[in-house]
PASEBA-1860 file (N, C-alpha, C; in nm, 3 decimals):
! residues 67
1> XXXXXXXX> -5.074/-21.349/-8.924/-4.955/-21.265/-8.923/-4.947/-21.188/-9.053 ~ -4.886/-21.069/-9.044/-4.873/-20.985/-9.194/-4.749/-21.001/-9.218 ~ -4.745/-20.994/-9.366/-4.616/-21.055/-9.480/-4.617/-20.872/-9.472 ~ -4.456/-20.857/-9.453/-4.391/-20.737/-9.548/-4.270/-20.776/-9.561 ~ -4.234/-20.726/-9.708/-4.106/-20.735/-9.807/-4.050/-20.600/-9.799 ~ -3.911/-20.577/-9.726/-3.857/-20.448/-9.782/-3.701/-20.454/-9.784 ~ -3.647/-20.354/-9.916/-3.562/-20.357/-9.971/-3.466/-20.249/-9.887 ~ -3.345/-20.244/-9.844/-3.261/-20.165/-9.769/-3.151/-20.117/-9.884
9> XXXXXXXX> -3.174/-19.948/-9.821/-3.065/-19.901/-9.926/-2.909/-19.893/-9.837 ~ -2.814/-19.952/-9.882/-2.692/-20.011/-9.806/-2.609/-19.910/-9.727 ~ -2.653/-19.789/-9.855/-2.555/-19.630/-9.788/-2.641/-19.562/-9.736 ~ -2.778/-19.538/-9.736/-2.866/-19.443/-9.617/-2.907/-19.525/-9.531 ~ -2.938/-19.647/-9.554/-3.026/-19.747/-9.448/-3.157/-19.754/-9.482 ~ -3.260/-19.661/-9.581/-3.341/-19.617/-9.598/-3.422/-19.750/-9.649 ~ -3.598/-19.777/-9.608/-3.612/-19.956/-9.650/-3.715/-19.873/-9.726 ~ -3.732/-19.875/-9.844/-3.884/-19.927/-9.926/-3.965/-20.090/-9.928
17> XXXXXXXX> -4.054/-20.030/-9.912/-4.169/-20.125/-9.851/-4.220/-20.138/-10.002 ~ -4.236/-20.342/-10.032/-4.296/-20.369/-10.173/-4.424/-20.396/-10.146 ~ -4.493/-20.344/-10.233/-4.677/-20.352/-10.219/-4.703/-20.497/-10.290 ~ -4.732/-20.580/-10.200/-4.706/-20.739/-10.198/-4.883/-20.762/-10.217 ~ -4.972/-20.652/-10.255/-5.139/-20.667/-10.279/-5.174/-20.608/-10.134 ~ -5.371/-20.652/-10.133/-5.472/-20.594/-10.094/-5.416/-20.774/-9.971 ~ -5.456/-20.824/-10.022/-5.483/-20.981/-9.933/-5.357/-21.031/-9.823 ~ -5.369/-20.988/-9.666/-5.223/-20.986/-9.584/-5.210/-21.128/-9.548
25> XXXXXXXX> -5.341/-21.215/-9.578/-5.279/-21.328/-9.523/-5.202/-21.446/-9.662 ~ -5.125/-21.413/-9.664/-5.042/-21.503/-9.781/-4.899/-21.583/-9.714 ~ -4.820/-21.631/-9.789/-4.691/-21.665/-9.798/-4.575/-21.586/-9.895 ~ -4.493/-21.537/-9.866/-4.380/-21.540/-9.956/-4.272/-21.661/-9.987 ~ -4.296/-21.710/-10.118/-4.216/-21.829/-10.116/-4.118/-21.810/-10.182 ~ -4.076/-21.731/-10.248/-3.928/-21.645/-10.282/-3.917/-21.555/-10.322 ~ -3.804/-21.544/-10.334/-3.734/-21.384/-10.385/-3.651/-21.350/-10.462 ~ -3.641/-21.344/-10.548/-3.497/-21.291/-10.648/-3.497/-21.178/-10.679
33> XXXXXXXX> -3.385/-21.081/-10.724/-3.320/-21.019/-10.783/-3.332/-21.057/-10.910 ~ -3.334/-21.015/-11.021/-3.306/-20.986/-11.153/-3.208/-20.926/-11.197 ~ -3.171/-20.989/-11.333/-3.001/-20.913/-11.402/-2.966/-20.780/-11.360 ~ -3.117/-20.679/-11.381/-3.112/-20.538/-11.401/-3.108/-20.461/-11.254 ~ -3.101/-20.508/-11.159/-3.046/-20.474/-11.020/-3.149/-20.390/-10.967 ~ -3.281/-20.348/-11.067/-3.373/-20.274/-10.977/-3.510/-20.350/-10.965 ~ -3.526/-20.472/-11.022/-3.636/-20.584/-11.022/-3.622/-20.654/-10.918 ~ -3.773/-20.711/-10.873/-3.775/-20.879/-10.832/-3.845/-20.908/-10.830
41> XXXXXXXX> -3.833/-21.019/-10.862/-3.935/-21.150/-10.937/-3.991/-21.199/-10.724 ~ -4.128/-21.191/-10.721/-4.182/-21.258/-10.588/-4.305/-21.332/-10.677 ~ -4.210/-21.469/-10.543/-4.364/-21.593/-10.539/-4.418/-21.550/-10.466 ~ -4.554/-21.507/-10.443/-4.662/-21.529/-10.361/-4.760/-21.588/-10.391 ~ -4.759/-21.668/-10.218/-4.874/-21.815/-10.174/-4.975/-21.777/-10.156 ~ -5.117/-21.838/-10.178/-5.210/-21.792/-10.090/-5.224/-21.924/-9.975 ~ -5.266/-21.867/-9.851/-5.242/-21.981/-9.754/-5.295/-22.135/-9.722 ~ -5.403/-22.141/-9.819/-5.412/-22.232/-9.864/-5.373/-22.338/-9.971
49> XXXXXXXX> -5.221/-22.244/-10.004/-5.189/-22.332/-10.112/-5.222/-22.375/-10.279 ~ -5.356/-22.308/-10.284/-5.385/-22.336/-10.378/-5.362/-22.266/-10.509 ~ -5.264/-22.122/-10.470/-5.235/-22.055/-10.551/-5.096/-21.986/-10.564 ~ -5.046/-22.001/-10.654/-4.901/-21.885/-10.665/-4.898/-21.815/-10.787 ~ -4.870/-21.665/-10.775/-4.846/-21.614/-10.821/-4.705/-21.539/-10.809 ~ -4.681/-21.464/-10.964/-4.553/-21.474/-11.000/-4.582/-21.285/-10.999 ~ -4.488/-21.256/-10.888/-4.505/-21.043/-10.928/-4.383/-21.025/-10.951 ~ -4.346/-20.907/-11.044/-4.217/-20.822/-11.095/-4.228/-20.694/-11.006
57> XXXXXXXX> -4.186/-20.629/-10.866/-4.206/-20.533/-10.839/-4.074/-20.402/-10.837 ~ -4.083/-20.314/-10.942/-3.969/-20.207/-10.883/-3.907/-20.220/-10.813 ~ -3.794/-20.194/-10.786/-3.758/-20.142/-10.611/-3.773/-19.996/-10.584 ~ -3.765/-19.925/-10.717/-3.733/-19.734/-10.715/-3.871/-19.726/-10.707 ~ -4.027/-19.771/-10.698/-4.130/-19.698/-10.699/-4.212/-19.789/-10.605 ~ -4.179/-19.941/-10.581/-4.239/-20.010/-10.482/-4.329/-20.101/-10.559 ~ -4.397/-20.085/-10.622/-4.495/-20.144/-10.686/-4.488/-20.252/-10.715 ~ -4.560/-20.349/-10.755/-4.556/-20.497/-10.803/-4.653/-20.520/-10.825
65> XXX> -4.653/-20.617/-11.020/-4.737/-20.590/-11.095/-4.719/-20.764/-11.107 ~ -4.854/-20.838/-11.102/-4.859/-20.988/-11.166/-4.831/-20.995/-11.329 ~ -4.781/-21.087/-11.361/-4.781/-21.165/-11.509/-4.845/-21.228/-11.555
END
């Protein structure tokens, strides 16, 4: 199954789609918001478990960058 993350803008409806990587078979194991209201911090699994990583992605450009 493919993982997509997207963010809804409340007054157009309009969703940006977060570039969650190249690799579709993963997990999302959470999600936050950050203080600054245009961040979020995503866990992503790989499906074996053996890995999580921690991404910061925009919401205004989509992107998401590991730490």
């Amino acid at each position: 199954m493919l993982i997509r993350l997207g963010v809804s803008d409340i007054h157009t409806g309009a969703v940006t789609w977060i570039d969650l990587g190249s690799d579709p078979d993963i997990y999302v194991a959470r999600v936050n918001w950050l203080p600054d209201g245009k961040t979020l911090a995503i866990q992503r699994e790989s499906r074996d478990q053996h890995r999580l990583d921690l991404l910061f992605a925009n919401v205004e450009t989509a992107r998401a960058g590991s730490c």
